[in-house]
ZAMARGU-4260 file (C-alpha; in steps of 0.2 Angstrom, whole numbers, plus 5000, padded with zeros to 4 digits):
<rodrens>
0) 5688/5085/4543 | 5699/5073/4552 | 5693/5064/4568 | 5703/5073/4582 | 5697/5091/4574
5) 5680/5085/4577 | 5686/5078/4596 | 5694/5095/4599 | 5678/5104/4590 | 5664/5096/4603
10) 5675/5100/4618 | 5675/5119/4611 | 5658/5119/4609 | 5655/5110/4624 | 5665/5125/4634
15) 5655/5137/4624 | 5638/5132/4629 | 5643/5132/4645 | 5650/5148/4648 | 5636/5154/4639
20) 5624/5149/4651 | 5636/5155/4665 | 5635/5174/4656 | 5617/5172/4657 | 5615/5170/4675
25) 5627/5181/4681 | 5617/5196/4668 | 5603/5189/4679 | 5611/5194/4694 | 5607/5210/4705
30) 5614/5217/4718 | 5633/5219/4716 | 5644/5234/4710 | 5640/5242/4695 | 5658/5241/4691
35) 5662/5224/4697 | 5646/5218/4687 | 5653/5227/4671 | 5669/5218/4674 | 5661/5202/4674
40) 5652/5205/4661 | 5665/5208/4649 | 5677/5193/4654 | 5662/5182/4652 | 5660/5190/4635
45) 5678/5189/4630 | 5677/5171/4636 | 5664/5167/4624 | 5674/5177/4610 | 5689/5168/4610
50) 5681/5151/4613 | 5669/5152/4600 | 5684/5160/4587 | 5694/5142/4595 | 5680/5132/4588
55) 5683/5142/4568 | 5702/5144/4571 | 5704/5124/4574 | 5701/5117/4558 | 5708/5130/4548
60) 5726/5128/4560 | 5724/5108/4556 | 5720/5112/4536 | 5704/5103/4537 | 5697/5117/4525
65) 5706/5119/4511 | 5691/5125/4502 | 5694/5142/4513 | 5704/5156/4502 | 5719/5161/4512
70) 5717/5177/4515 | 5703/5173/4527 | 5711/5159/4533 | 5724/5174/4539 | 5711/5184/4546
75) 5703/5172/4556 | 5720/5167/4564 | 5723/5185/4567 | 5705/5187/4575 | 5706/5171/4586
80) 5724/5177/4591 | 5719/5196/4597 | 5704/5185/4607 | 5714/5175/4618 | 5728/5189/4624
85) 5712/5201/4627 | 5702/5186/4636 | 5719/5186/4650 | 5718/5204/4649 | 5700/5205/4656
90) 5702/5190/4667 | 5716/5197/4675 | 5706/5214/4677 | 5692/5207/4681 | 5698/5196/4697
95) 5706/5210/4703 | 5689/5222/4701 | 5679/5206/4708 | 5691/5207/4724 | 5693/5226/4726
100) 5711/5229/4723 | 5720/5245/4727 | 5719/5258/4713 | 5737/5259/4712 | 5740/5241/4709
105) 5725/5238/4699 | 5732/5253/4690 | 5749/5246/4686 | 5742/5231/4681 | 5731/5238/4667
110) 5747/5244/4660 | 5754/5228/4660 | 5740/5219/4653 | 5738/5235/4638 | 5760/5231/4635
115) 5754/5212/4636 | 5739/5216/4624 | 5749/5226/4611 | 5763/5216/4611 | 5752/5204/4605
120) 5740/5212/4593 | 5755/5220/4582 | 5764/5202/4581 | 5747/5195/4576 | 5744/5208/4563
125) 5760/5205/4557 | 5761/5184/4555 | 5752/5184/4539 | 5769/5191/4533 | 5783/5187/4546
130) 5775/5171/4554 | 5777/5177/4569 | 5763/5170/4580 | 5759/5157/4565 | 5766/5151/4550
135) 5759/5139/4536 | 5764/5121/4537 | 5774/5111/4527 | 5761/5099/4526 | 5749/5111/4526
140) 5737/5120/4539 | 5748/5131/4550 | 5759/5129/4565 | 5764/5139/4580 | 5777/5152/4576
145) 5793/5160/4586 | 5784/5170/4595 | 5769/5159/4601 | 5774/5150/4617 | 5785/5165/4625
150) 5769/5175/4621 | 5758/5164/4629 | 5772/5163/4644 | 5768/5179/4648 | 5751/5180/4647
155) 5750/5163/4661 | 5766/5175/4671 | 5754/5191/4672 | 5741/5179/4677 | 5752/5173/4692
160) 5757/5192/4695 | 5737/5197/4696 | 5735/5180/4710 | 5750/5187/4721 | 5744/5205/4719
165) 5727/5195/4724 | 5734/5196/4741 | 5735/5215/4744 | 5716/5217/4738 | 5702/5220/4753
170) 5697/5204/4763 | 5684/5196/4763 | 5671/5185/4750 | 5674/5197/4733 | 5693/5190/4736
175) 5691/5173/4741 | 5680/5170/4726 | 5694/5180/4715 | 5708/5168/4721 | 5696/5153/4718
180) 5695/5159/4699 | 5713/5163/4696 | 5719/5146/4704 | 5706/5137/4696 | 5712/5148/4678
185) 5731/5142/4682 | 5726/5123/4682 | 5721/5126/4666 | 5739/5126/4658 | 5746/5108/4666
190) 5729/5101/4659 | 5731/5108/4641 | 5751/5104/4640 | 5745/5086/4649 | 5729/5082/4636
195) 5739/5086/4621 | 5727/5091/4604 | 5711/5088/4617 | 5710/5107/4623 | 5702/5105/4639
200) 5710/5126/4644 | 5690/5132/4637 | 5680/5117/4652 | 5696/5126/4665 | 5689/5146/4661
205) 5670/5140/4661 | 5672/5130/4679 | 5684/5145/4686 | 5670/5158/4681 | 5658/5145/4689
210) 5659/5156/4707 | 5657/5173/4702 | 5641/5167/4691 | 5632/5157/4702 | 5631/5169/4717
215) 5648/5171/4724 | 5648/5188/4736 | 5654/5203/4727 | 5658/5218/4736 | 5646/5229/4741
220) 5633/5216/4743 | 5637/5221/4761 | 5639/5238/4763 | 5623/5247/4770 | 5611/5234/4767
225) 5605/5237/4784 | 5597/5254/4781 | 5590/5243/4765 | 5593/5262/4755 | 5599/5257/4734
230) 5605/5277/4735 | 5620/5271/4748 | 5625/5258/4732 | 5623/5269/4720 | 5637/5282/4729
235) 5648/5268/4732 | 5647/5265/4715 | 5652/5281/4710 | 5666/5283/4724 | 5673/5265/4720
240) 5675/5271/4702 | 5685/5290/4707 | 5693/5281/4721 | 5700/5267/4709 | 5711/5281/4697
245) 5711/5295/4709 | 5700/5308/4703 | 5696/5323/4713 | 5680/5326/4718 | 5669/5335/4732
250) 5656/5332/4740 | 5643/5344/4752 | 5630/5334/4765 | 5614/5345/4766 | 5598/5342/4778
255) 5582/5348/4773 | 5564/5348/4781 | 5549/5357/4777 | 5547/5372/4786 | 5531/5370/4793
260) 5538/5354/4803 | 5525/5354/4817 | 5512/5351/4803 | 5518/5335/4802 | 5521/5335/4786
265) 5523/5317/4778 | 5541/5313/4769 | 5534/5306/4755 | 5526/5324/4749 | 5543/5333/4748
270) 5558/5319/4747 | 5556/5315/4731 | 5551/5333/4723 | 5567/5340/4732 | 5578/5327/4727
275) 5572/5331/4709 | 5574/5350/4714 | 5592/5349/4719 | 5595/5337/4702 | 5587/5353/4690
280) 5598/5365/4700 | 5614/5357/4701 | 5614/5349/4682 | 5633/5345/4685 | 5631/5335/4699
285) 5625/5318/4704 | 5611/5320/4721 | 5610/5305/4732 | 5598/5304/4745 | 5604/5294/4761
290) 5590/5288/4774 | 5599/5281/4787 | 5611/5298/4790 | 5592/5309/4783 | 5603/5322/4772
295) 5606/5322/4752 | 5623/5319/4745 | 5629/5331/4732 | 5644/5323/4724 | 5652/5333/4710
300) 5667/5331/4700 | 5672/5350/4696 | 5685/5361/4706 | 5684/5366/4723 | 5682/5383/4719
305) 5668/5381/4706 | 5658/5370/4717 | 5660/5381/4735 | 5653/5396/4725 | 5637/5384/4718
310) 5633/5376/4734 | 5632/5395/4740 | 5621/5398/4729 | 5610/5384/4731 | 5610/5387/4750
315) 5605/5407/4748 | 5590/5397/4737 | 5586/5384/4749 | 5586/5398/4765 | 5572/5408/4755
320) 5560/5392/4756 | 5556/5380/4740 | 5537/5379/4738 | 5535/5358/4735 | 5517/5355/4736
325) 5511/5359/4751 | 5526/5360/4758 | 5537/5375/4760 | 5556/5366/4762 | 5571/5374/4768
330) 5589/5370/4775 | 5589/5366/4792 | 5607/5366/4794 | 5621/5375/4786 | 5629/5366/4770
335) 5644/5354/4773 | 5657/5353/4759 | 5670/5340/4758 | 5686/5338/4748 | 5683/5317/4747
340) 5699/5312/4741 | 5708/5322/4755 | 5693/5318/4767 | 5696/5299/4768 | 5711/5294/4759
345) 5705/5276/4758 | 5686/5272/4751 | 5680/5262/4766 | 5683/5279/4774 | 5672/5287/4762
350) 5658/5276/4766 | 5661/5275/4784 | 5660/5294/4783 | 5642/5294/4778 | 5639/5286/4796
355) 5648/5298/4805 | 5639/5314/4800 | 5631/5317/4815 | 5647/5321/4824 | 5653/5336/4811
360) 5638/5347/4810 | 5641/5363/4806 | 5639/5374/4820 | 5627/5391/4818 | 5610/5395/4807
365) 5606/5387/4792 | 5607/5402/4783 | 5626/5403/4788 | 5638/5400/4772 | 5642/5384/4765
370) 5658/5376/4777 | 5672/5364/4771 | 5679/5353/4784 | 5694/5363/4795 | 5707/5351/4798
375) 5702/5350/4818 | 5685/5341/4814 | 5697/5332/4800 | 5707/5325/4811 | 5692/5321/4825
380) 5685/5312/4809 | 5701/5300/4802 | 5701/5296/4821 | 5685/5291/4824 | 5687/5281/4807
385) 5705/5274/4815 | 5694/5269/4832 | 5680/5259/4822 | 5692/5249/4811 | 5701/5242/4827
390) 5684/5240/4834 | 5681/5231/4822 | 5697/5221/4820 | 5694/5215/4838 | 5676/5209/4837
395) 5684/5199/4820 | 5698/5194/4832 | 5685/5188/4847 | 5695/5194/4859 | 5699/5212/4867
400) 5715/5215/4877 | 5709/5213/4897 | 5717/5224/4910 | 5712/5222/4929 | 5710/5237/4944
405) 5711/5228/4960 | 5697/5235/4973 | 5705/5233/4990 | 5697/5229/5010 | 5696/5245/5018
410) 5701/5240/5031 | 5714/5224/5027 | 5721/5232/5011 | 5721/5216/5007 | 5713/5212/4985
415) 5697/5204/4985 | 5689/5209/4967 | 5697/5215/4952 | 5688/5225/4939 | 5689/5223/4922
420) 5693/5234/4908 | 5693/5231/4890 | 5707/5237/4880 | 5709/5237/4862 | 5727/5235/4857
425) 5730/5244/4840 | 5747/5245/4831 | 5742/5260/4824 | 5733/5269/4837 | 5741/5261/4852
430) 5732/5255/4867 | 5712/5260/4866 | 5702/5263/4882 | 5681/5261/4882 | 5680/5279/4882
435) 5687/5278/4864 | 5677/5264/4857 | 5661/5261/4868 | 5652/5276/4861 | 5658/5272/4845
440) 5651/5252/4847 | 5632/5260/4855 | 5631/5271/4838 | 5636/5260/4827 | 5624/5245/4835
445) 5641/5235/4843 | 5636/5236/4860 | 5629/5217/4860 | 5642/5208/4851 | 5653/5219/4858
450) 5648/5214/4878 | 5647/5196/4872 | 5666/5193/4865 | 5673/5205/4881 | 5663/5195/4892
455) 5672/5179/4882 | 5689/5188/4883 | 5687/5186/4903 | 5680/5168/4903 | 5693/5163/4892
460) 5707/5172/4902 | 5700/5164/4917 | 5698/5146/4910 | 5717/5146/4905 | 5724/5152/4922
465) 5712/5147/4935 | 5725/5147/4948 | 5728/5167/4947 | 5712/5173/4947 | 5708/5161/4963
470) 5717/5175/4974 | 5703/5185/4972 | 5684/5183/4977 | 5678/5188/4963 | 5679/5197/4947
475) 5667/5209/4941 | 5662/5216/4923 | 5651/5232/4918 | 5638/5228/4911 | 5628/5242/4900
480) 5608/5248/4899 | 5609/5244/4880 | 5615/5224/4883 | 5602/5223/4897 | 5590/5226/4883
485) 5592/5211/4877 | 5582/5200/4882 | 5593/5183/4882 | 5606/5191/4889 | 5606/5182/4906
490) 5603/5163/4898 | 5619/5167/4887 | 5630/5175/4899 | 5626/5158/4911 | 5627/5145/4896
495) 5643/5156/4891 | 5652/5154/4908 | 5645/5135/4910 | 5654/5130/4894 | 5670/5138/4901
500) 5669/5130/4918 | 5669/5147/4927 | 5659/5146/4941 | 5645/5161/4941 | 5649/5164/4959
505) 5666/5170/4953 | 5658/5183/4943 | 5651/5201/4947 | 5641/5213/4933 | 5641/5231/4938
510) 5627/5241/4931 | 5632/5257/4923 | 5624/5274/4924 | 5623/5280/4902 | 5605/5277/4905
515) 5588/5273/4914 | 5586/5255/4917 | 5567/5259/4917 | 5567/5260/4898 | 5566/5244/4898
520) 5554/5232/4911 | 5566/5217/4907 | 5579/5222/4917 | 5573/5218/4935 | 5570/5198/4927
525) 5587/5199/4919 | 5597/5202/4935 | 5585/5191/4944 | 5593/5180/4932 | 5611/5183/4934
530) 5607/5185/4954 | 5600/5169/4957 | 5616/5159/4945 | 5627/5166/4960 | 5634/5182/4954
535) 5636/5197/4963 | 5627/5212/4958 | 5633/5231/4959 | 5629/5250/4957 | 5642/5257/4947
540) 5645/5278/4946 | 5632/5280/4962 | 5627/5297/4962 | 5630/5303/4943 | 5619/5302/4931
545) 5604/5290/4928 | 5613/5280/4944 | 5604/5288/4959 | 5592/5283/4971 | 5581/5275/4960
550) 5593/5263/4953 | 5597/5257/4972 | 5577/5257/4975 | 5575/5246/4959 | 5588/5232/4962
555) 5589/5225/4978 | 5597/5211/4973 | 5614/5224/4970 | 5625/5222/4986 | 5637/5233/4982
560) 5638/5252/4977 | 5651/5261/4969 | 5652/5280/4974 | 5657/5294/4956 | 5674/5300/4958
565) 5669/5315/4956 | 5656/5315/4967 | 5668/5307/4980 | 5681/5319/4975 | 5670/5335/4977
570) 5662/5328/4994 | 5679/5328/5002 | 5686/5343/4995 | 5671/5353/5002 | 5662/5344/5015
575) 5668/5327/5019 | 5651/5326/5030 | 5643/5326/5014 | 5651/5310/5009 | 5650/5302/5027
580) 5631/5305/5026 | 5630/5295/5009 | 5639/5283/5012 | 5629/5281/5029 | 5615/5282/5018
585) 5622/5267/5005 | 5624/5256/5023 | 5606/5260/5030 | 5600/5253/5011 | 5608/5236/5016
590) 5623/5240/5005 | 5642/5239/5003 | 5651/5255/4998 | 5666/5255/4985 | 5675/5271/4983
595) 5683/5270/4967 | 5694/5284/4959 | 5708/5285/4977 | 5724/5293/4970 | 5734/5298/4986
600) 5735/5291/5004 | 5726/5305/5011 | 5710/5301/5002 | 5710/5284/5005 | 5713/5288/5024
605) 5699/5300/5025 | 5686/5285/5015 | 5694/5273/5029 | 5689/5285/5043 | 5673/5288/5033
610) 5665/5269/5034 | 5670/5265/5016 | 5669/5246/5015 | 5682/5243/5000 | 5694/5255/4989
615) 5701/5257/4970 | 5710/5269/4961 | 5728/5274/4955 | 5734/5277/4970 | 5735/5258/4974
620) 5740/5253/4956 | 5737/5256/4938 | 5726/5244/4927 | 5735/5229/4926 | 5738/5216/4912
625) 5741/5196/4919 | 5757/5197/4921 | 5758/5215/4931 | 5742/5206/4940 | 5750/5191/4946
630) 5765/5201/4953 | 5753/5214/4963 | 5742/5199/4968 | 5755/5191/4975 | 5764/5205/4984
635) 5748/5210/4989 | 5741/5191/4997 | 5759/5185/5001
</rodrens>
């Protein structure tokens, strides 16, 4: 065998060994898609086909073994050459899997690759006879044929197609670590053209798998790891591989307890025997069991028709009591049926669905039929989806879209605080208020990193434009029971304004009325805290809900109170003494009043005469971005 087979051979061999390797730590791996870690495993395996048909087919192509009869001389070529177009086909497929392309493109891309792969398997069936891929050489051996480099061009173009398709694939680590194969894959080709006989291409596919092998994020490493659950995987699984080629399938959420619940009976003695129940009677489905939403997941893949009338008859079961142990389990609520492909269009919605339960539970007994989702809790549903995925954009972003109510003098009409209220600016959706999000951020667990980057968004906005927000005295920011659970919540909020050079006696945090402060003994050190750094504490929403007495008993470091509207609203409507006798009340406490909510001059007059100290509301001005703040602010100071 002549001296450059032998070079080329070691490098082969080299490559070999280590891709080997690689496909044994990536089997190794747990934890990732099933059908991501199938695709992986299969392009390592191609890999290791073609490289290891390289290391046979490079001798016999230089006519170093002349002792080898020609007919499997031809065979070998024909193997080696079907390994090398499948080996793009499944590295193509697989970066696209690994980064959680759209099913339509990944779709259209598989046809491509199957055109590519036949293309090539038919013209290297044929060479033995037409020399198509490879003929025999004059001085023996075999050389390229017509059809070798035009069909090796388009296997390196529908590589470059699968990195630009790269780009519509889901964001994140599964795609960063896809690009980083394909582009190191593409580097491949200058090298091999550059090196000559030396084929350097097999040390290229080894280092580009390199990522995916040795721990690289796939996707749905991060979906529900929280609620630590392997059933949440196993149905994203499942839904990843119906949602990828579209087919239908539907899906029924059922909550079951034992009936003698005030037995307290434990979990373990009837999960798993009901979960192996509903598995025995519904043999054509696939039963999950998810722990953070409590309820089992029947997915199946038959009609709607078919599966309404079988989840009827499971329920008419369940109703009459299944005898587990020593436990007699039943269906607390009545069965929930989804259509999942026209549910949540998209797969993220699908899985973001299974956290949103809570809000479409069926209303009546649990004997009532089975219900499919009407279109009005459909539509509540794709917008409470659309509401969390700008919630989430923005937190991703750092930065929420600020708007400012100006609170007046009473007397001078004259600003002296603005209020701040977060706005999330959607292109889809449009210009979100807190009602929309903030309930969605304290169910989904938000509210922290959420407080923390509006909080930002206002020291930043006052950072770059200190000369505006100077007109006023101060500017105040709610601040919620569930961030002042935190317990470092003060130190960060200081250090936070400290490194923006805001003053602290620029700031004011209003205390919000969702919940009792007392749930939590904190608090009182916590506003200590932000007390004694110089801001200005309030009462915000006095007189509805958790914010009462108490709260004003409890803080005495708030110097300000900010009256409901509606209790301010009905007061004046009925019985305006009602409201003078609060607000008398708020002033004997040592207290400022703030009437918020004033939407016409004869209610702001009546607070005046009153003793309200300042005002807010519509009637003065809408919320304001900076722009509309810096015209009102200086119409209203000029």
């Amino acid at each position: 065998m002549e001296p450059f087979v032998h070079y080329n051979i070691y490098f082969q061999m080299a490559g070999f060994v280590f891709l080997a390797a690689l496909a044994l730590v990536s089997l190794l791996r747990q934890g990732a898609h099933t059908l991501t870690r199938t695709a992986l495993h299969r392009l390592f395996a191609s890999a290791m086909t073609a490289t290891a048909l390289d290391v046979l087919a490079t001798p016999v192509r230089a006519g170093a073994w002349p002792w080898l009869p020609g007919w499997a001389a031809h065979l070998l070529l024909v193997v080696w050459l079907i390994s090398q177009y499948l080996f793009f086909a499944c590295f193509v497929l697989g970066i696209l899997f690994l980064a959680k392309a759209p099913g339509p493109r990944l779709r259209r891309m598989m046809q491509l690759t199957g055109v590519l792969c036949f293309a090539g398997t038919v013209a290297a069936l044929l060479s033995p006879w037409l020399g198509l891929l490879y003929r025999p050489g004059p001085a023996g051996g075999f050389e390229n044929g017509p059809l070798a480099l035009p069909l090796m061009a388009c296997c390196w173009l529908l590589l470059v197609v699968g990195c630009l398709w790269l780009r519509c694939a889901q964001s994140g680590p599964g795609r960063r670590c896809a690009a980083c194969m394909a582009g190191l894959l593409l580097t491949g080709l200058p090298l091999q053209l550059a090196a000559g006989g030396v084929r350097l291409f097999w040390f290229i596919t080894a280092l580009a798998l390199l990522p995916a092998a040795l721990g690289a994020p796939l996707p749905g490493n991060q979906i529900h790891t929280a609620s630590r659950c392997p059933n949440y995987r196993a149905l994203v699984d499942t839904l990843w591989d119906f949602y990828q080629f579209r087919k239908p399938y539907c899906l029924a959420f059922l909550r079951i307890a034992p009936a003698n619940d005030a037995g307290g009976a434990q979990s373990a003695a009837w999960m798993a025997p009901a979960a192996a129940r509903l598995r025995a009677s519904l043999p054509r489905c696939t039963v999950f069991f998810l722990s953070q939403a409590d309820r089992f997941v029947v997915f199946s893949r038959g009609s709607r028709e078919g599966f309404s009338s079988q989840m009827a008859e499971l329920a008419s079961g369940l109703n009459e009591g299944w005898l587990l142990g020593e436990c007699t389990v039943t269906l607390t609520q009545p069965a929930l049926l989804m259509d999942g492909l026209r549910c949540a269009p998209e797969l993220d919605q699908a899985i973001l669905l299974l956290d949103l339960l809570e809000e479409f539970t069926p209303d009546g007994p649990a004997h009532a039929a089975p219900q499919w989702v009407n279109d009005q809790a459909l539509a509540r549903l794709q917008r409470t989806l659309a509401v969390r995925r700008a919630l989430t954009g923005a937190l991703e972003r750092g930065r929420f879209a600020l708007r400012y109510l100006p609170v007046l003098d009473a007397r001078t009409g004259k600003p002296v605080q603005l209020e701040v209220l977060p706005r999330i600016d959607d292109e889809q959706l449009g210009l979100l208020g807190p009602d929309a999000f903030v309930p969605i951020a304290e169910r989904c667990g938000l509210t922290e990193r959420m407080g923390a980057v509006i909080f930002d968004s206002l020291l930043a906005a006052m950072a770059a434009d200190p000369e505006l927000f100077s007109r006023v005295e101060r500017v105040s920011i709610n601040l919620s029971p569930l961030q002042l659970a935190e317990p470092d919540l003060a130190d960060r909020f200081i250090q936070m304004a400290r490194e923006k050079g805001v003053p602290c006696s620029r700031l004011a945090f209003e205390l919000t009325e969702s919940r009792s402060l007392r749930q939590n003994d904190g608090v009182p050190r916590l506003i200590r805290q932000l007390f004694a750094a110089g801001a200005a504490i309030a009462v915000d929403d006095f007189g509805a809900g958790h914010s009462n007495l108490t709260r004003i008993l409890d803080l005495p470091e708030a110097g300000a109170v900010k009256l409901d509207r509606y209790v301010m609203r009905t007061c004046l409507s009925r019985d305006p003494r009602l409201l003078a006798h609060l607000i008398n009340f708020v002033h004997d406490c040592g207290k400022l009043v703030i009437a918020q909510g004033v939407e016409s001059r004869q209610q702001a007059q009546q607070l005046v005469q009153l003793g309200a100290d300042y005002l807010q509301g519509f009637y003065y001005t809408m919320p304001l971005d900076e722009a509309g703040l810096r015209r009102f602010l200086h119409c209203g100071t000029g």
